[in-house]
C-alpha positions as CSV (number, residue, x, y, z in Angstrom):
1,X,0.0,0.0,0.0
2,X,1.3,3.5,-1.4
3,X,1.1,6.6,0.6
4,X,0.7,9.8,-0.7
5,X,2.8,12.1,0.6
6,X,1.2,14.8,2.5
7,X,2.1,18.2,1.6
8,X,2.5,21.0,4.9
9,X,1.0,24.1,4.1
10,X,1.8,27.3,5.3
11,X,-0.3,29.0,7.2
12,X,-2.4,31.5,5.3
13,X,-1.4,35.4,6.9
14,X,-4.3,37.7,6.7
15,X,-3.2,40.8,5.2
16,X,-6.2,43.0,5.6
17,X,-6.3,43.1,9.5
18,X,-2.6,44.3,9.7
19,X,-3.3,46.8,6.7
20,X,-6.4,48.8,8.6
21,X,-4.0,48.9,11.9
22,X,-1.3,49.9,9.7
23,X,-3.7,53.0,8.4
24,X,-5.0,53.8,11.6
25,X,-1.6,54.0,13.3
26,X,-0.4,56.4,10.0
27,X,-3.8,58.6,10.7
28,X,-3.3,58.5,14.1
29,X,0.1,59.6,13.9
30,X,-0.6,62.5,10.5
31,X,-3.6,63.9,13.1
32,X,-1.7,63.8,16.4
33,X,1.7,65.4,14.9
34,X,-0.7,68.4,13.6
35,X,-1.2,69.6,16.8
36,X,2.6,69.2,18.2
37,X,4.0,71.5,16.1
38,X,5.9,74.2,18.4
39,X,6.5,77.8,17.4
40,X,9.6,79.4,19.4
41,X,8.6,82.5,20.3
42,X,9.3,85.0,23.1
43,X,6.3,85.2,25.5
44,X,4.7,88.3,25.1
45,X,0.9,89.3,26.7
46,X,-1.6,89.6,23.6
47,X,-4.3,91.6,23.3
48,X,-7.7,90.2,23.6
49,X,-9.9,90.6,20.4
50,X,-13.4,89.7,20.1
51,X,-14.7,87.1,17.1
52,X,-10.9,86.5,16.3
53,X,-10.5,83.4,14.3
54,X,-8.1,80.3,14.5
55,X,-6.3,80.2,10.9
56,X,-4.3,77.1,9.6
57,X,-2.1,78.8,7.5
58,X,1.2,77.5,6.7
59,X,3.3,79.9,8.8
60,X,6.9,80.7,7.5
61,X,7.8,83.1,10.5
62,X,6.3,84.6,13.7
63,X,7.8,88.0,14.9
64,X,7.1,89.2,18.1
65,X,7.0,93.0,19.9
66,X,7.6,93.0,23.9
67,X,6.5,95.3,25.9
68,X,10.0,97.2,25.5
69,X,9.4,97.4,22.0
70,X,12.2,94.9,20.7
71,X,11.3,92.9,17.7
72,X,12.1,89.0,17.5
73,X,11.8,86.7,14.7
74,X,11.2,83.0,16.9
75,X,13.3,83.6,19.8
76,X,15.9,85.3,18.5
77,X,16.2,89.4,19.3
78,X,16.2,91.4,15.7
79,X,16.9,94.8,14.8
80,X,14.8,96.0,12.0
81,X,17.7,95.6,9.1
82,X,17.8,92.4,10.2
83,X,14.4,91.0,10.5
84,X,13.8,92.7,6.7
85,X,16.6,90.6,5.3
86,X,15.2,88.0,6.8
87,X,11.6,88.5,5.5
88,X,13.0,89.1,1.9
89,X,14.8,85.7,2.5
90,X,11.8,84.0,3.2
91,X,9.9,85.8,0.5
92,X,12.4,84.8,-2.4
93,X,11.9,81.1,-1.5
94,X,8.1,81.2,-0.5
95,X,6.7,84.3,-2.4
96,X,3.1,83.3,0.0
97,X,5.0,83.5,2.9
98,X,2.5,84.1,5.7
99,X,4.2,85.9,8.8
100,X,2.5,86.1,12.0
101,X,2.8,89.1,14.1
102,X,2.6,89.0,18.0
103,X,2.5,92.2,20.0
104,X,2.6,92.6,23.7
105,X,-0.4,94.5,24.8
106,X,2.0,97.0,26.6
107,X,4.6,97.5,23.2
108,X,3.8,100.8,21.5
109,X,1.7,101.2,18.0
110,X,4.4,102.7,16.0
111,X,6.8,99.6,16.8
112,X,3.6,98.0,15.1
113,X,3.5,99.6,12.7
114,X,7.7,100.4,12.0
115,X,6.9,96.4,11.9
116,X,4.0,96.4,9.2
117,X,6.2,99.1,7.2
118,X,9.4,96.7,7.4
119,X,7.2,93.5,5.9
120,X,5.7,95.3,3.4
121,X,8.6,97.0,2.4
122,X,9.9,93.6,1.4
123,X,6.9,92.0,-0.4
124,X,5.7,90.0,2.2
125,X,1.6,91.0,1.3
126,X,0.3,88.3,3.7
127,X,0.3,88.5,7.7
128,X,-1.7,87.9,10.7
129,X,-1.9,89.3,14.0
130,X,-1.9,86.6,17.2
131,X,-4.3,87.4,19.9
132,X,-6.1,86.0,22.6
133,X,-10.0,85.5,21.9
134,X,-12.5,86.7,24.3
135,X,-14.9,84.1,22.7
136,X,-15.7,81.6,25.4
C-alpha cells in the first residue's frame, strides 16, 4: 500500500487586519503630529480681540513686539535691518509666505507699525496678528 505524501502548508497570513492597523496607526500619527508643532517665540501678553479666528495657515515666521518694543523673529532678538533681510529671505523662497505678528499688549503702536512698514517693504503682502480670543 502506497502513501501519498502529504504536503505541509503554510499557514495563510491575513493581510487586511494588519493593513487597517497599519492605516489607523499612520492617521493617528498624521492627526496627532498636527497639533505638536511648536513655534519658538518669546512670551509676550496679547491683546484680547473679540470674534478673532483660529487660521491654519502655513506659517513661514512669527515675529514678536515685547513690551520694550524689541522685535524678534522666533526667539531670537532682531533689529529692523535684520528682521527685513530675513523676510525678503523668506519671500524669495516662498513668495506666499505668511508671517504672523505678535504684539505685547504694553509694546507701542508705532513699533507695530515700523513692523508692518518693514514686511511690506519687502513684499511680504500676507500676515496675521496673534491674539487672545475673548470668545468663550
Amino acid at each position: 500500500m502506497k502513501f501519498r505524501e502529504r504536503k505541509k502548508s503554510l499557514p495563510a497570513v491575513m493581510v487586511i487586519p494588519m493593513i487597517d492597523i497599519m492605516f489607523f496607526l499612520l492617521v493617528f500619527f498624521m492627526l496627532s503630529t498636527m497639533y505638536m508643532t511648536n513655534l519658538k517665540t518669546v512670551a509676550v501678553k496679547l491683546g484680547d480681540i473679540q470674534g478673532s479666528a483660529i487660521s491654519q495657515q502655513n506659517v513661514a515666521f512669527a515675529v514678536s513686539i515685547d513690551h520694550d518694543n524689541n522685535y524678534f523673529v522666533g526667539d531670537v532678538k532682531v533689529d529692523l535691518n535684520i528682521l527685513r533681510n530675513y523676510a525678503q529671505k523668506e519671500i524669495q523662497h516662498n513668495p506666499n509666505a505668511f508671517v504672523v505678528v505678535r504684539t505685547d499688549v504694553n509694546s507701542s503702536y508705532s513699533a507695530f507699525n515700523d513692523l508692518v512698514g518693514a514686511l511690506k517693504s519687502v513684499g511680504v503682502a500676507r500676515f496675521g496678528i496673534a491674539a487672545e480670543s475673548m470668545d468663550k
